[in-house]
N, C-alpha and C positions, 0 to 999 in steps of 0.2 A: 118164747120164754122157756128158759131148760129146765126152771125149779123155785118154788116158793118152800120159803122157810117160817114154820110158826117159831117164831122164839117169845118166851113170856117175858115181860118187864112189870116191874114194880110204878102205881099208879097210884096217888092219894092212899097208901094199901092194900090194895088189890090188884090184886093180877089180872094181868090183860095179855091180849097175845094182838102182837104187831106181825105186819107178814113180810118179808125180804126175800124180793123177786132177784132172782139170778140170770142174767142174761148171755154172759159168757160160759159155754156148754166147760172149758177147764175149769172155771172154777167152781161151778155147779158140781161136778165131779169129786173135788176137794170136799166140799161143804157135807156133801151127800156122805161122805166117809170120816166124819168127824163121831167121835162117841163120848155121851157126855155120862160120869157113871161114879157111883158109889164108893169111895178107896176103902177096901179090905183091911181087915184088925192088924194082915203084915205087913200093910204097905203105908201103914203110917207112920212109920219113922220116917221113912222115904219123903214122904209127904212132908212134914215137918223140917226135914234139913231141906228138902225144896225152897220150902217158905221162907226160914231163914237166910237163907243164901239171896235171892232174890228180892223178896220184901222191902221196902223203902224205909220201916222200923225193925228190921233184920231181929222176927220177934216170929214163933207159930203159936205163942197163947192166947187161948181164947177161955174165954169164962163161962159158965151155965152152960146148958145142954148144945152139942155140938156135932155138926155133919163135915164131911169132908167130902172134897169128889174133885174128881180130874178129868179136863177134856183131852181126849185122844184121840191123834191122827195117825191110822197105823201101827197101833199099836206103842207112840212115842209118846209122852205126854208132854201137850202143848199151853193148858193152864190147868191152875190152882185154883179151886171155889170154896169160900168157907162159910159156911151159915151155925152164928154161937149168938144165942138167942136172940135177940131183934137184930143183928145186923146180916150184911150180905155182903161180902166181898168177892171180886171176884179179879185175879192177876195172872197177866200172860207173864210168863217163863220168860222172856225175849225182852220185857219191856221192863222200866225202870219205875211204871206208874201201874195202878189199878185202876180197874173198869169198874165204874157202877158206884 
């Protein structure tokens, strides 16, 4: 085994953490260097013409209190995660549908 991954999932409302065994040492590699983090008060324009552009309601509003973050590979960012009060979304750059 090269690498287990905690990631947390949403359960009846609670958090749980599921664990994803990696078997192939490349992509273990990949995964190992992913960084999932905060977007900065500058980088949320950025962030928001992201979302629109890709979004499937080509929309970045969200309502009541709101967190933004982006996962990155190398420094490139590879998705979009938005948490604005009870919901969770979470969209890869690449794809034309979101996750979760």
């Amino acid at each position: 085994m090269c690498g287990t991954i905690l990631r947390p999932s949403v359960l009846l409302g609670r958090m749980t953490k599921k664990s994803l065994v990696l078997t192939d040492p490349a992509e273990a590699a990949v995964v190992n260097e992913i960084v999932v983090r905060l977007v900065g008060p500058e980088e949320v324009g950025e962030w928001d013409r992201l979302m629109i552009q890709h979004h499937y309601l080509k929309s970045a509003t969200m309502v009541g209190e709101q967190l933004r973050y982006v996962a990155e590979y190398r420094g490139q960012w590879m998705a979009l995660i938005k948490i604005s009060g009870w919901s969770l979304d979470i969209f890869l750059l690449d794809s034309k549908r979101p996750l979760g």
